[in-house]
C-alpha positions in Angstrom: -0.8 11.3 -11.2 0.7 11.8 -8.3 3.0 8.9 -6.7 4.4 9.3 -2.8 6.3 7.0 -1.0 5.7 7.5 2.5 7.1 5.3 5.7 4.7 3.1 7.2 3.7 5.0 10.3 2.6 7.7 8.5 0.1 5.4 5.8 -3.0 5.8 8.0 -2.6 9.3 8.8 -2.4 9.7 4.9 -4.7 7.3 4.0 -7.1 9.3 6.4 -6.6 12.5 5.2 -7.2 11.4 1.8 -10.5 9.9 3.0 -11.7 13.2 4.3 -10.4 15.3 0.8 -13.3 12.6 -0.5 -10.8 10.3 -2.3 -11.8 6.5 -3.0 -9.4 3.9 -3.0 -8.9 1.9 -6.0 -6.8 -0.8 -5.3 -4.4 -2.0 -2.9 -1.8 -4.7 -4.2 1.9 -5.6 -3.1 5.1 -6.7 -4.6 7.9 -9.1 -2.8 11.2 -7.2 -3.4 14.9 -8.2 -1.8 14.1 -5.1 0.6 10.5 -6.9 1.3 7.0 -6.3 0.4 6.6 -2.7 -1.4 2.7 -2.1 -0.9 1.1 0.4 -3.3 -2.1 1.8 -2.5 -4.4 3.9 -5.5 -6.8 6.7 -4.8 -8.6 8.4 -7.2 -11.0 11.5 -6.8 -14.8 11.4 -8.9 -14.9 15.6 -8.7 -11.1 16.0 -9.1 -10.0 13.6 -11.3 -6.2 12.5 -10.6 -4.8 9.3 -9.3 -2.7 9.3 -5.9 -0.4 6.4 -5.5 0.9 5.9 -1.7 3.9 3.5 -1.7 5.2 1.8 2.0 7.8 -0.8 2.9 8.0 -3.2 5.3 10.2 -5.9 6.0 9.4 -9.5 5.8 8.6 -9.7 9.2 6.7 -6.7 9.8 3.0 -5.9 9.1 1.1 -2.9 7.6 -1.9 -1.8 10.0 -5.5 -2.4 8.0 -7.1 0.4 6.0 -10.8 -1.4 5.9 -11.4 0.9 9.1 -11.2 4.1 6.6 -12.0 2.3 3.4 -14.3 -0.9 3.4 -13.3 -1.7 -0.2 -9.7 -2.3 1.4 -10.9 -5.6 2.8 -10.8 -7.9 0.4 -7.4 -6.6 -1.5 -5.5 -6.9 1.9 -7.0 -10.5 2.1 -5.6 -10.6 -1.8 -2.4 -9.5 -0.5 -2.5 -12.4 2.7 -3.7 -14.8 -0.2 -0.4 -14.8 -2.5 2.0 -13.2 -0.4 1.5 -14.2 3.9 1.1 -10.0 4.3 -0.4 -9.7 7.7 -2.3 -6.6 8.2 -2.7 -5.7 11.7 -6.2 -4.8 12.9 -8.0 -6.7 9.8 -11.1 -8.5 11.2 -11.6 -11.5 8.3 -7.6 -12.2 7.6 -8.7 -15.2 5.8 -7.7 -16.4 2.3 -9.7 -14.9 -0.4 -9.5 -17.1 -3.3 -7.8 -19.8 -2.7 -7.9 -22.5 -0.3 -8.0 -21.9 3.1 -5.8 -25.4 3.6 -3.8 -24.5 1.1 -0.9 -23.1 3.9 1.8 -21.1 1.0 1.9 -18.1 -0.7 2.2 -18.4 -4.4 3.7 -15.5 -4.6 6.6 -15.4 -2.4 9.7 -15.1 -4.6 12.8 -17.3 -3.3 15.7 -14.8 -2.6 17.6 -15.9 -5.7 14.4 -14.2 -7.6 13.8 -11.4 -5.9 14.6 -8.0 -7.9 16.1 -5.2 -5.7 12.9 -2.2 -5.8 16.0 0.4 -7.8 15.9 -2.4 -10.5 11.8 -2.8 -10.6 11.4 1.4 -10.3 14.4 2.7 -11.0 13.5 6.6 -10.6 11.5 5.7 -7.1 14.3 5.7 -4.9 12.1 7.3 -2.0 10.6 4.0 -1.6 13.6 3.2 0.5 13.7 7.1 1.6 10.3 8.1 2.2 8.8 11.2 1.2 6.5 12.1 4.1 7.2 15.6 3.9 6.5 15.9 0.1 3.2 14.3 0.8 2.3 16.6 3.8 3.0 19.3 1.1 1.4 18.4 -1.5 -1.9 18.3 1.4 -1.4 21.5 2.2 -1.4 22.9 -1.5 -4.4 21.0 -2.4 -6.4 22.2 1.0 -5.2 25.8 -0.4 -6.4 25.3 -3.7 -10.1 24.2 -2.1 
């Protein structure tokens, strides 16, 4: 398994390129941290087998731009994501609560600042979380291309 952790302007240009090395995304899901919401995304590969994990930050008062452009599928985990934690993605056409009640207006998920974990506590060997790793990841593209 391969895990990056990659600043948010570069998540689509990865999340693209991983479309066209014909990976399929597994999963998108999101954790409220002191530092904000830590949003993993999993891609896994049906003739190369291996899982790629792409990690981003934002802030509490930033958004992620959608992936359900590149990968349908992402659609209903980022309305998961909206659901229990307010994540806003920008572009998303059907930002609309996904299994709970559209009246409901909270986040059941939203940790109070006195719960919140610091991300070093939660993943204590991930500190590029907090120091992306875009290079690594353009690296690691350019070995896998090679070995194509």
């Amino acid at each position: 398994m391969k895990n990056f952790c990659i600043s948010l302007d570069k998540l689509i240009p990865a999340v693209k390129e991983l479309d066209n090395l014909g990976y399929f995304l597994e999963d998108v899901c999101c954790v409220h941290v002191k530092e904000g919401f830590e949003l993993v995304y999993h891609f896994d590969h049906w003739d190369n087998p291996g899982r790629i994990t792409l990690r981003t930050l934002i802030s509490d008062d930033q958004q992620a731009e959608t992936i359900s452009h590149i990968f349908p599928g992402a659609d209903w985990h980022e309305r998961e994501c909206y659901d229990f934690f307010g994540v806003h993605f920008k572009g998303h056409k059907n930002l609309i609560p996904l299994l709970l009640p559209p009246d409901l207006n909270e986040h059941p998920l939203l940790k109070n600042k006195k719960k919140q974990k610091e991300l070093s506590h939660i993943l204590p060997d991930c500190e590029c979380v907090t120091a992306p790793q875009d290079e690594e990841f353009d690296n690691w593209l350019n070995t896998f291309n090679k070995d194509k």
